[in-house]
C-alpha positions as CSV (number, residue, x, y, z in Angstrom):
1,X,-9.6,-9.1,-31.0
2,X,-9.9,-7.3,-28.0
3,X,-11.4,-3.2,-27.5
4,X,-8.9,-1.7,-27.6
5,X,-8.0,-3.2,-31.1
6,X,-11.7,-2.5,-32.4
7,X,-11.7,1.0,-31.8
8,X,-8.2,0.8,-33.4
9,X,-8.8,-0.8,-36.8
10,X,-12.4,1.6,-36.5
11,X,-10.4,4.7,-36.7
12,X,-8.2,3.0,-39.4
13,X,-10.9,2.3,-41.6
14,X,-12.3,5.8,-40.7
15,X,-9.6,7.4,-42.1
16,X,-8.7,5.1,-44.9
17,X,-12.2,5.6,-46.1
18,X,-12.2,9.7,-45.7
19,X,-8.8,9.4,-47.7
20,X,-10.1,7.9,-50.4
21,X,-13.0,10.0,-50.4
22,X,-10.9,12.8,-50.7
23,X,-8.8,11.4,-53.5
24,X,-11.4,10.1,-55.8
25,X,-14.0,12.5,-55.5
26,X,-12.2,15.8,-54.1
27,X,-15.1,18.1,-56.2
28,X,-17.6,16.8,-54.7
29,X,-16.2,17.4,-50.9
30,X,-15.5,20.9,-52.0
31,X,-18.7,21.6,-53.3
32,X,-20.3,21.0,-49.7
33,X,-18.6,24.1,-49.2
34,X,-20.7,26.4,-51.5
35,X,-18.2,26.1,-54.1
36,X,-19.7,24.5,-57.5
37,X,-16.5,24.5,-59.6
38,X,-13.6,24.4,-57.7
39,X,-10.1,25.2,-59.0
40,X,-8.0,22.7,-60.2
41,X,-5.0,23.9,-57.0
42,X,-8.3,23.4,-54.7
43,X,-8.9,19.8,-56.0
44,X,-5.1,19.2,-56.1
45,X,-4.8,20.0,-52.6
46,X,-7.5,17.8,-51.6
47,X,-6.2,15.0,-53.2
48,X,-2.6,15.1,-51.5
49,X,-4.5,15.6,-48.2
50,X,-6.5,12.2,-49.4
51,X,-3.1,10.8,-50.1
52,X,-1.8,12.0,-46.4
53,X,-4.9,10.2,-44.8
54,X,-4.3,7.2,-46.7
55,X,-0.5,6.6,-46.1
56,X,-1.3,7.4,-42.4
57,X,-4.2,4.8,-42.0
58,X,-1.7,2.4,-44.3
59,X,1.3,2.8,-41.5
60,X,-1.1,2.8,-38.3
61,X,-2.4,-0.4,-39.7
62,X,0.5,-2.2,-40.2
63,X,3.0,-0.9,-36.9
64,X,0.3,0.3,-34.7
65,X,2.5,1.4,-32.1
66,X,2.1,4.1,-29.8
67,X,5.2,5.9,-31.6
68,X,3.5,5.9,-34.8
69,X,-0.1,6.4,-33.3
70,X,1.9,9.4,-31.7
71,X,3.2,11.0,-34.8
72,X,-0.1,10.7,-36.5
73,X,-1.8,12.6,-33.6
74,X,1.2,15.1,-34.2
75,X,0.8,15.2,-38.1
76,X,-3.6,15.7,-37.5
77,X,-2.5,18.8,-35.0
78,X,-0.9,20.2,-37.7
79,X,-3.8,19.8,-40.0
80,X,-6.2,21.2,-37.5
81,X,-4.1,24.8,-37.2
82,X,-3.6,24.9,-41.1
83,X,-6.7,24.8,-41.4
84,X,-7.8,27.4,-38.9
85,X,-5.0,29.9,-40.2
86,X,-7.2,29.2,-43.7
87,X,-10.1,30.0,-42.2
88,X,-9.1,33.0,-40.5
89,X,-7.5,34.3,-43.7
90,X,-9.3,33.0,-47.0
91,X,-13.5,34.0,-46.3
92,X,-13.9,32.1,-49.4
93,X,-12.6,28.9,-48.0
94,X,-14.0,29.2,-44.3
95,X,-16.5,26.6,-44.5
96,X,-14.4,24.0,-46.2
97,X,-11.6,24.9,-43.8
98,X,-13.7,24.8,-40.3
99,X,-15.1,21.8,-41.4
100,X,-11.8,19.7,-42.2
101,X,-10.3,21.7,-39.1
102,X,-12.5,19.9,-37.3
103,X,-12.6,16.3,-39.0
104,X,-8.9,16.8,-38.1
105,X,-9.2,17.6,-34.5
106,X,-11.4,15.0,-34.2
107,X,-8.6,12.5,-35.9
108,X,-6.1,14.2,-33.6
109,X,-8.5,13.4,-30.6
110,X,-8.6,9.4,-31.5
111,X,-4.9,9.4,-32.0
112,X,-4.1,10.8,-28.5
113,X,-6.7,8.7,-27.0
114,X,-5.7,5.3,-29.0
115,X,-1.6,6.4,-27.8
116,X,-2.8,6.6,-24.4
117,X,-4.0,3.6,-24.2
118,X,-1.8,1.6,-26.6
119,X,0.6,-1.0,-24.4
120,X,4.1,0.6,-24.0
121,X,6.4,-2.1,-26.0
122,X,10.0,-2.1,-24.5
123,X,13.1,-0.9,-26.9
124,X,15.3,-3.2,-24.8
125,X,13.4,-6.4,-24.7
126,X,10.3,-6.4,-26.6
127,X,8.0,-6.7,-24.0
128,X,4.8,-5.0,-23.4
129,X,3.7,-2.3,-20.4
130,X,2.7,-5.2,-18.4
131,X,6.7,-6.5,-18.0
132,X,8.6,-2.9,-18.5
133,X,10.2,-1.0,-15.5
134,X,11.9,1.8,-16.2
135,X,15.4,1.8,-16.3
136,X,17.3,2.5,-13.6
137,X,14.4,1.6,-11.2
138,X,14.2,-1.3,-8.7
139,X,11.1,-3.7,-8.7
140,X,10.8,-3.3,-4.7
141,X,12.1,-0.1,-3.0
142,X,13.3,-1.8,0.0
143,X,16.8,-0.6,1.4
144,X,19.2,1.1,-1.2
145,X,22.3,-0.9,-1.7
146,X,24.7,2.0,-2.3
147,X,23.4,4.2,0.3
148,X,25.0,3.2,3.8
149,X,22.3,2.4,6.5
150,X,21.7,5.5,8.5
151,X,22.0,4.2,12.8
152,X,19.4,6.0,14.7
């Protein structure tokens, strides 16, 4: 397995883990928050986010593409400014807020990194960055065929 898929499967198990955290024990998360009894909307809320992490991890692990590493980067930006508009408007919620807003950030962060450096796969043939050119490109840029040779 090389590095790049270690750090990979790392974040993957990361964020399965934090998912299920979330969805089995969503109280206790919101508790580190000052709140001892949260609401049952609170704890529901939690848990769907659990589910979210947990689907995303599931995909990631089994296509991990930079397409779908992309849209999981996209998906944890989102997160990230939900959960600043929460903590700008709900002072109860700030410190649960802030702190997910940056565990997703941080998620966001991996994502972008892990697409960046993910092999581009070609739609046409299959093949990975090392064997795509773009289309429409030449592999030498020698003398244009359908220009006509300029005479100095």
């Amino acid at each position: 397995m090389t590095a790049e898929a270690e750090r990979l499967t790392a974040g993957v198990a990361f964020r399965a883990g934090w998912g299920l955290v979330l969805l089995c024990a969503p109280r206790r998360v919101l508790a580190c928050g000052g709140h001892p009894a949260p609401a049952a909307p609170a704890r529901a809320v939690a848990r769907i986010l659990g589910t979210r992490h947990l689907i995303q991890a599931g995909l990631t692990a089994l296509a991990p593409t930079r397409p779908v590493v992309a849209l999981g980067a996209v998906a944890d930006v989102l997160h990230a400014a939900t959960g600043v508009a929460l903590a700008v408007t709900s002072p109860r919620w700030r410190a649960v807020a802030v702190a997910d807003t940056a565990l997703a950030a941080g998620f966001a962060a991996w994502g972008a990194r892990d697409h960046r450096r993910l092999p581009t796969v070609s739609p046409w043939t299959g093949r990975t960055s090392s064997h795509v050119r773009k289309p429409g490109r030449r592999r030498h840029r020698g003398l244009r065929r359908d220009r006509p040779r300029r005479r100095p």
